[in-house]
C-alpha positions in Angstrom: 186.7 -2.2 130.2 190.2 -3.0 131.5 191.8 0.0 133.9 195.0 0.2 131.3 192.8 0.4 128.5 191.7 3.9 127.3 188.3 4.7 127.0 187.4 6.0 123.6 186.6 9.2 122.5 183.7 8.6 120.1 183.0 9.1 116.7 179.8 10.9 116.8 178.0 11.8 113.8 176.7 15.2 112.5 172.9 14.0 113.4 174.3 12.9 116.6 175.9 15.7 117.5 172.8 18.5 116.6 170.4 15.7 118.8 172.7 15.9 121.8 173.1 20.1 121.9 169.6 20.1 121.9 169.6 18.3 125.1 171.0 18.8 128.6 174.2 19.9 128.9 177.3 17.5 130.0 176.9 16.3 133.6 178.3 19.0 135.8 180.2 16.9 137.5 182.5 16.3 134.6 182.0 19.4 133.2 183.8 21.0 136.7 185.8 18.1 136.8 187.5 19.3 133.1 187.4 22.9 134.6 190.2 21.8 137.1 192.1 19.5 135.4 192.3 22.8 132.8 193.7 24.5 135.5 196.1 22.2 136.2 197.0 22.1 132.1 197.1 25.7 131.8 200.0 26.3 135.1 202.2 24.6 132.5 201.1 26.4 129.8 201.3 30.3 131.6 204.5 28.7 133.1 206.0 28.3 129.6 204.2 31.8 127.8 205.8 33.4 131.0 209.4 31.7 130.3 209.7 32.8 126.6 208.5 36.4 127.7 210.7 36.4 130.1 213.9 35.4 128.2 213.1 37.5 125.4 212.2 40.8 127.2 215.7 40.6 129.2 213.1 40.6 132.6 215.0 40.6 135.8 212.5 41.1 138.1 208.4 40.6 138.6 207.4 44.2 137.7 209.9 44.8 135.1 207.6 44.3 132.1 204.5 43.3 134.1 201.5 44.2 131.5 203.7 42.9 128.6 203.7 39.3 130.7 200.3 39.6 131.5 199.0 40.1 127.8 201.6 37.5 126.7 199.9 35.1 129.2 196.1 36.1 128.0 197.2 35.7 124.3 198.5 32.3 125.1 195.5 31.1 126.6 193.4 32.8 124.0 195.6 30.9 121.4 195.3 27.7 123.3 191.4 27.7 123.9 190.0 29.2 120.2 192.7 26.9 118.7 191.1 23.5 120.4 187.8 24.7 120.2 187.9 25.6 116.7 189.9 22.2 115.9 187.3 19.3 116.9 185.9 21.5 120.3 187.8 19.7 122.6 190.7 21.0 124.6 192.8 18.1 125.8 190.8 18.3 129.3 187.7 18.4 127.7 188.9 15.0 125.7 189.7 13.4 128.9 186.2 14.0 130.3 184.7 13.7 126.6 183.2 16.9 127.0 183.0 18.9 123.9 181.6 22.2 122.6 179.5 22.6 119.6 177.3 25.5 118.4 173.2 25.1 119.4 172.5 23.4 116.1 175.4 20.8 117.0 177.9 22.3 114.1 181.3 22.8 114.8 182.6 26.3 117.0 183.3 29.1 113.8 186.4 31.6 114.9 184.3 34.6 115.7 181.7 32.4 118.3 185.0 30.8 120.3 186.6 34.1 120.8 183.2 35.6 122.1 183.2 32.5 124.4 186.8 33.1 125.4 186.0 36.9 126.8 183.1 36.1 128.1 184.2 32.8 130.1 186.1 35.2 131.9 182.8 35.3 134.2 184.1 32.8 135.6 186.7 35.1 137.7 186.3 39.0 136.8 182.9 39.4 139.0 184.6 37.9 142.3 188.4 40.0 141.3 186.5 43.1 140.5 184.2 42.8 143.7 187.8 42.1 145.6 189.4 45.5 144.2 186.1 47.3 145.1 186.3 45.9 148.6 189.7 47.1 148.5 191.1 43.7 149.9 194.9 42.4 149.4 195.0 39.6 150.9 195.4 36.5 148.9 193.3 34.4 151.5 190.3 36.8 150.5 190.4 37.0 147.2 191.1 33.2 146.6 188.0 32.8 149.0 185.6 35.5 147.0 186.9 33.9 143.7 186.0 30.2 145.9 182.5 32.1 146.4 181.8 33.4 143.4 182.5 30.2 140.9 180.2 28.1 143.5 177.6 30.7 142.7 178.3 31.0 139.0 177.9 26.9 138.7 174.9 26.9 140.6 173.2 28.8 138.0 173.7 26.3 135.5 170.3 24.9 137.2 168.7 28.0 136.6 169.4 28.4 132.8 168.1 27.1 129.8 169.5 22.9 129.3 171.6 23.4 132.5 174.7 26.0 130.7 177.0 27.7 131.7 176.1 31.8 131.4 178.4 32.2 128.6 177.4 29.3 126.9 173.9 30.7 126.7 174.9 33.7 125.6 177.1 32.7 122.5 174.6 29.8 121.6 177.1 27.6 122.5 176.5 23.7 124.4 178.9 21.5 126.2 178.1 18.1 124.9 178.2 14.4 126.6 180.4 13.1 123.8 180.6 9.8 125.0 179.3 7.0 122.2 
């Protein structure tokens, strides 16, 4: 394959699909390697939820308005993630890694199942924020380095769990899938 050519995105098939979720999970490799390109995604996207907010609640300043931004912000990525799961289970990371998310049987993610996944991927920061506020520290070189901490430990139990998922994967009977052909 040439480096300007794109690689393709397969067209796997419902039989293909149900084998695949019954095996491992996507390498973690590119499974953490969609996590932070997401990240990277989703600045633009807060950056733009946050604009229109912003503009259209007359906010001057950072606290003016402050739990009005912040459920603007979480509605935006809830939008964002059930929308993409729930339309072909790929968010545009998860299509450049061809990673995508199907139910256990290998059936497309229903409505109710991707906004379960949605609260409960928030695992993958609440634990190391909440033990931060407990602690009581401030500082944004500890918390950045307890969140660090705690999302090394949360990927590490992949090996521990049933076909290598994630902890919220399990739990909603979800599966990241290889969806490369």
């Amino acid at each position: 394959m040439s480096v300007f050519q794109l690689p393709t995105q397969g067209g796997l098939s419902a039989a293909e699909l149900a084998a695949r979720a019954q095996g491992p999970a996507a390498p973690l490799r590119r499974r953490m390697a969609a996590f932070i390109y997401e990240g990277v995604l989703l600045f633009g996207l807060l950056m733009a939820a946050g604009a229109i907010y912003s503009v259209s609640a007359g906010q001057v300043h950072a606290l003016q308005g402050r739990t009005g931004m912040m459920a603007t912000q979480f509605l935006a990525l809830a939008l964002y993630f059930i929308w993409f799961w729930t339309h072909g289970g790929q968010t545009l990371a998860m299509k450049t890694w061809q990673v995508r998310l199907v139910m256990a049987d290998g059936s497309p993610l229903r409505l109710w199942p991707a906004c379960q996944r949605f609260l409960l991927s928030w695992l993958w920061f609440m634990p190391a924020w909440l033990g931060s506020w407990l602690a009581g520290w401030h500082q944004s070189k500890l918390l950045y380095g307890a969140m660090l901490v705690w999302v090394l430990i949360y990927t590490a139990l992949t090996r521990l769990l049933p076909q290598q998922q994630f902890l919220h994967d399990v739990v909603c009977r979800t599966r990241l899938i290889d969806h490369r052909s």
